[in-house]
N, C-alpha and C positions, 0 to 999 in steps of 0.2 A: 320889551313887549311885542314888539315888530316880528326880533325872531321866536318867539312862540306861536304867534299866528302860520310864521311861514310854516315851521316842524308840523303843525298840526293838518295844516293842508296839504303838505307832502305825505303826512302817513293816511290820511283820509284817500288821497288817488291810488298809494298802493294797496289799500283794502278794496278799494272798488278792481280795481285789475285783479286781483288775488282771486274775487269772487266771482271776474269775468271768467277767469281763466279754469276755473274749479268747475263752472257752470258749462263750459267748452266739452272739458273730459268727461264729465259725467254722460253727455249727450252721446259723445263719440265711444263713450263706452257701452251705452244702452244700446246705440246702431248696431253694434257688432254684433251684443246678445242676439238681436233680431233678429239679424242675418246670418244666424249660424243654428236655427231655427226650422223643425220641418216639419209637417202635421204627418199624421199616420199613414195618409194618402200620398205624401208625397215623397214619405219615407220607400212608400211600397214599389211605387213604381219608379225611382231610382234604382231599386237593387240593389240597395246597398248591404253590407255585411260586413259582421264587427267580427276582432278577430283578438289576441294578443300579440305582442312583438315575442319574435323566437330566437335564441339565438343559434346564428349560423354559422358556419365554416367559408368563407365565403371567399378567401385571400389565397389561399395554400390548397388548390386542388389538381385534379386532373381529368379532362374529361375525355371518355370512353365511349366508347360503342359495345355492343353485346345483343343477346339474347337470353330470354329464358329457356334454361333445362332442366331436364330429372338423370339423375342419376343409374347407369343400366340397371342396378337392383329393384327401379321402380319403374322401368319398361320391359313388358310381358309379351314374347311372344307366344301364342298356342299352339302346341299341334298336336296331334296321334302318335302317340307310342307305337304303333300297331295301323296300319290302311285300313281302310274300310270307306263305307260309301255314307253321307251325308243322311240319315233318316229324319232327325227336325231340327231346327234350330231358331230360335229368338233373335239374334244378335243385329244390332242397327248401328251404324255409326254411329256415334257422340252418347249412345244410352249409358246411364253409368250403372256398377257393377258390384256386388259385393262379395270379399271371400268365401267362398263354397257354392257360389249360386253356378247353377248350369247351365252349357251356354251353347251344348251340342251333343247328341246322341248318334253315334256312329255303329253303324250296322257291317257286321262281315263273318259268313262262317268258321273263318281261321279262329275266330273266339271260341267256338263250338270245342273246336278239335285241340287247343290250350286245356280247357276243363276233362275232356275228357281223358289226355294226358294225364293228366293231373291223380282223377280217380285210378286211372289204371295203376301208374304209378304206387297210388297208397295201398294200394292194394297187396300189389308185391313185398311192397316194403315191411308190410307187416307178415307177410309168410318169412321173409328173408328175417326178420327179426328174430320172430320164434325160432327159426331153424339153425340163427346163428348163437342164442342161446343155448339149445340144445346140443351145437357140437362142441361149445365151450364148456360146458358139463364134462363131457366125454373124453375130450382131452384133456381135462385134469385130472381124471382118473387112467388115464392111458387108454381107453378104451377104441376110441377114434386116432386114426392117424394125423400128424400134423399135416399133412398135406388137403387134408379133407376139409379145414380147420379152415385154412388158410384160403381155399378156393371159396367156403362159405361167409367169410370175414370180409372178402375183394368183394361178394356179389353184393353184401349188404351194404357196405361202404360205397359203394358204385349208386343204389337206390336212393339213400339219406341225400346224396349229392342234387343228382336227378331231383328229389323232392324238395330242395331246398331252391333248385332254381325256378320252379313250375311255383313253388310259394311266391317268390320273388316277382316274377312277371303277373302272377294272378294280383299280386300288389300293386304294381304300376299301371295294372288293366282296372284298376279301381272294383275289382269283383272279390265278394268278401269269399275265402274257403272254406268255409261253415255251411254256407248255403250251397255250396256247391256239392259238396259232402251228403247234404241232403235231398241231394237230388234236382236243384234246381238247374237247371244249363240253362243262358240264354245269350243270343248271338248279338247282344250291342252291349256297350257299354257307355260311359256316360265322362262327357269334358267340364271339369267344372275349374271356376277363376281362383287362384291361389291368392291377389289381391283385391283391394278392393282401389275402385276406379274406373275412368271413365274407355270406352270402347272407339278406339281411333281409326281401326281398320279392318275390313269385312273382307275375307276369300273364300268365302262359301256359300254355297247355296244348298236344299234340298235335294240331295240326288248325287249332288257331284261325289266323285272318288277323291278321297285324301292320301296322300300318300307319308309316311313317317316324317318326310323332312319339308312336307306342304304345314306354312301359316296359317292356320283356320284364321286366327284374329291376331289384334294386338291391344293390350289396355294398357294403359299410361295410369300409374298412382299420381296425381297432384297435389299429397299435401306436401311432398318434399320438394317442390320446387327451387332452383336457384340460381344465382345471374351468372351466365357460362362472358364473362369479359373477355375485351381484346386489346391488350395496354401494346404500346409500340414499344422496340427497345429501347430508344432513349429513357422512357422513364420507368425501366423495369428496376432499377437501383434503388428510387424511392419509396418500392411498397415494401410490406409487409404485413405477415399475419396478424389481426386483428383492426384494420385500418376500417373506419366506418365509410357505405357507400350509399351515396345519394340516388337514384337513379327515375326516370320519368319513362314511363311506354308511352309509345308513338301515338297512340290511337286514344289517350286520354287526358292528352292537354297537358295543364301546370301539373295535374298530383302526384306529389310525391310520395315515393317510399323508401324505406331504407334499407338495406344488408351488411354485412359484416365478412371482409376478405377471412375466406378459409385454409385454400390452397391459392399456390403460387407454380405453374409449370415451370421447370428447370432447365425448359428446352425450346430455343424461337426458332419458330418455323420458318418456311420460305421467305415468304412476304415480311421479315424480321420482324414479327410479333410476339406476344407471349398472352395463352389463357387464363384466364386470372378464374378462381369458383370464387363465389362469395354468397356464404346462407342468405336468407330473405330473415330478417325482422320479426316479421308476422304473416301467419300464412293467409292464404287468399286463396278459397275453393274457384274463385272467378277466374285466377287467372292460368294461360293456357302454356302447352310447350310452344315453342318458336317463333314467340313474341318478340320484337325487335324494341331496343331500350336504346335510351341516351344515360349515359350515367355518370357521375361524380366522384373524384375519389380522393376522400380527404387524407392528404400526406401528412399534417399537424393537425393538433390540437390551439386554434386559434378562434375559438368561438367571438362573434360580433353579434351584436342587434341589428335584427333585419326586418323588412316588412317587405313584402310583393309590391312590384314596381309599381305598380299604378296608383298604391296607397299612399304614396310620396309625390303631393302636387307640388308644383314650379308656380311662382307667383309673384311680380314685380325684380325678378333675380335672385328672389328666395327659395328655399323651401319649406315646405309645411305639411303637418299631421293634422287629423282628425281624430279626438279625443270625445267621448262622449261624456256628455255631466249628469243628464239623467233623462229619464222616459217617466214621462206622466200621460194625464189623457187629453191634454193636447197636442204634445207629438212628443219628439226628440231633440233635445236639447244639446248642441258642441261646443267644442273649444278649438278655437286654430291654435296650435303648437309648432314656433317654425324650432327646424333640428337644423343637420351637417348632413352633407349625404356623403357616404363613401364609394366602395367598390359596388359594380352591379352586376351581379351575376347569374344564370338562371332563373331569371326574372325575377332576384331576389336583389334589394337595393339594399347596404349597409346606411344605419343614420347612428348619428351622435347627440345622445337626448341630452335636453338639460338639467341642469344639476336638481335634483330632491322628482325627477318622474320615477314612480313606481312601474316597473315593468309587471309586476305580479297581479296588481289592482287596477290598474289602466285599462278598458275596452278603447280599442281602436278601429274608426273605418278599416277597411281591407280592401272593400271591392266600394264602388260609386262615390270616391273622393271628393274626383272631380264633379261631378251632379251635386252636392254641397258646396263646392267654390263657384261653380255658375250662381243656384240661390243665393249665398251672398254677396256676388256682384251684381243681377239685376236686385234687390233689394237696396243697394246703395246707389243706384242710380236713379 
C-alpha cells in the first residue's frame, strides 16, 4: 500500500513539471511571434524589401575589368561626299536620331555644274545613239564604211560611260535625275542618318566649309551594345564561347546584369591581356558607350543559393534569415530561419537551407534584416 502511494506521488510531480515545462515553451514561443512582428509603419521605415533566394555561381569565377562598346557597324561617322559650306543644320550633342532624318544641308556651286554635266551629257548621248544606230544600218548593207562605224560606236560607248558615272555621283549627291531632267538644278544637297541613334559629336556649325574627309557628326546605335573585357593571360585557358557573365557598372551600385562570351581575341597584347566581346542579355536604351564595369566570369556551371550579404544576419555565432509568414492589416508577420553560410562573393553570400525550405514559395527579407533583428531584441528586453 506504502508503494502505491509513493508511484502515485512520483507521477503526480512529473505531471506537474511536464506542465511547468509545456507552459515555459509556449511563453517562449509566443515572445518570439511578437518579436518577429512589425506594424506597417515600421515595416516602411525600415526599408525593408523582400526578395527570393537566387541561385548563383558564386565558387568558380573570374573577375574582370571592362567597358562597354558597340561594334564599328554601329558607330557613324558623317561627312560630304562632295565640300561645300554648312547652310542649316539641327544637330546637338546626345539628341537622338532616326534613319533618314536630316541632319545637314550643304551648300556649293560644284552641285550646280554635276547636274548640268549631267544634262549636257544626255543630250549627246541621245544624238550619239540615234546616229550609231543609223551607221549600223549602213554597214550592214555595206553602204557605210567600217571605219565610220567604228569611230561612231567609240563616241557612243565613250557617252553611255560618261552617263553612267554622272548617274552614279548624282546618286551619292542624294539628287534624284528625273528632277533634274526636268529642269530643276539646285546648289545643296541634303545629309541624312543611315542609323538610327543617338548624336555623340558635333563639327559643324552654320557657315563653316566642309571638306569630303571633314566629320560633320558621329551617331552611336546603342541597341547593340556589349562588354569589350580585359581577362589577364593566366586565365585565358579557362574561357570559352558561351560562358555566362555577371557584370556591375560603376556608377550603379549592387545591380546586376548579365552577358554571354561571344568572341575570344587570339592575340595578348602588350600588357599580357586578352579582349574578351560578350553580348549583353537584355538590351538597355539607358546604357552608354565607355561605361566602365566590374565583371564576373563564370568558368563552371556550379549554381548555389544566394542572398545579398546583408540579408544574412550573425546572431549569438549563428546565422539567420528572414522568412515572411504573412501581411495582414496589422503589419508583417516573420520567421527567423538560422541556415549555413558559404562562400561570399560580390556581395553575394552563399547559405545552406534547411531540409523541406521551399525556395520557389519562400519571400525573404533582402534589404532591412537587420532593422527586424534590432525589434526583436529591444522587444525581448
Amino acid at each position: 500500500m506504502k508503494t502505491i502511494k509513493y508511484s502515485i506521488a512520483i507521477i503526480a510531480f512529473a505531471s506537474m513539471v511536464a506542465c511547468t515545462s509545456k507552459q515555459e515553451k509556449t511563453v517562449t514561443e509566443g515572445e518570439q511571434e511578437k518579436g518577429m512582428e512589425l506594424t506597417v509603419s515600421q515595416f516602411k521605415s525600415a526599408g525593408i524589401e523582400f526578395g527570393k533566394i537566387e541561385m548563383k555561381n558564386l565558387n568558380s569565377t573570374i573577375q574582370v575589368s571592362g567597358v562597354l562598346d558597340v561594334p564599328p557597324q554601329n558607330l557613324l561617322s558623317v561627312s560630304a561626299l562632295m565640300g561645300g559650306f554648312v547652310k542649316s543644320t539641327d544637330l546637338l550633342q546626345g539628341m537622338k536620331v532616326r534613319k533618314g532624318q536630316l541632319l545637314a544641308v550643304i551648300q556649293n556651286p560644284d552641285f550646280i555644274q554635276v547636274q548640268q554635266d549631267y544634262l549636257d551629257n544626255k543630250s549627246k548621248l541621245k544624238y550619239a545613239e540615234q546616229e550609231y544606230k543609223r551607221q549600223e544600218e549602213l554597214s550592214k548593207d555595206n553602204i557605210a564604211s567600217q571605219k565610220i562605224f567604228q569611230q561612231v560606236s567609240a563616241e557612243y560607248n565613250s557617252l553611255k560611260a560618261i552617263n553612267s558615272g554622272l548617274l552614279e555621283k548624282l546618286s551619292i549627291l542624294g539628287i534624284d535625275p528625273h528632277v533634274v531632267e526636268n529642269g530643276t538644278i539646285k546648289s545643296t544637297i541634303n545629309i541624312f542618318s543611315s542609323v538610327n541613334g543617338y548624336v555623340t559629336v558635333v563639327n559643324v556649325n552654320i557657315g563653316k566649309y566642309v571638306n569630303p574627309q571633314d566629320v560633320i557628326c558621329e551617331i552611336v546605335d546603342t541597341e547593340h551594345l556589349h562588354a569589350e573585357l580585359t581577362v589577364f593571360e593566366k586565365d585565358v585557358t579557362k574561357l570559352k564561347v558561351g560562358q555566362k557573365v555577371r557584370f556591375l557598372l560603376v556608377n550603379e551600385g549592387n545591380k546586376e546584369r548579365t552577358a554571354t562570351i561571344y568572341l575570344i581575341n587570339h592575340k595578348i597584347s602588350d600588357d599580357r591581356t586578352v579582349r574578351v566581346h560578350a553580348h549583353l542579355d537584355k538590351e538597355d536604351p539607358a546604357l552608354l558607350p565607355n561605361m566602365y564595369l566590374k565583371a564576373f566570369i563564370e568558368i563552371t556551371d556550379n549554381d548555389v543559393a544566394a542572398l545579398p550579404e546583408d540579408a544574412v544576419i550573425n546572431s549569438e555565432g549563428k546565422s539567420f534569415i528572414f522568412s515572411l509568414i504573412i501581411k495582414d492589416k496589422e503589419g508583417y508577420h516573420f520567421k527567423m530561419i538560422e541556415v549555413q553560410k558559404g562562400v561570399t562573393q560580390n556581395n553575394f553570400t552563399q547559405i545552406i537551407l534547411p531540409e523541406g525550405f521551399d525556395i520557389a514559395k519562400e519571400s525573404v527579407v533582402i534589404k532591412g534584416a537587420y532593422s527586424i533583428l534590432s525589434k526583436l531584441n529591444n522587444s525581448e528586453e
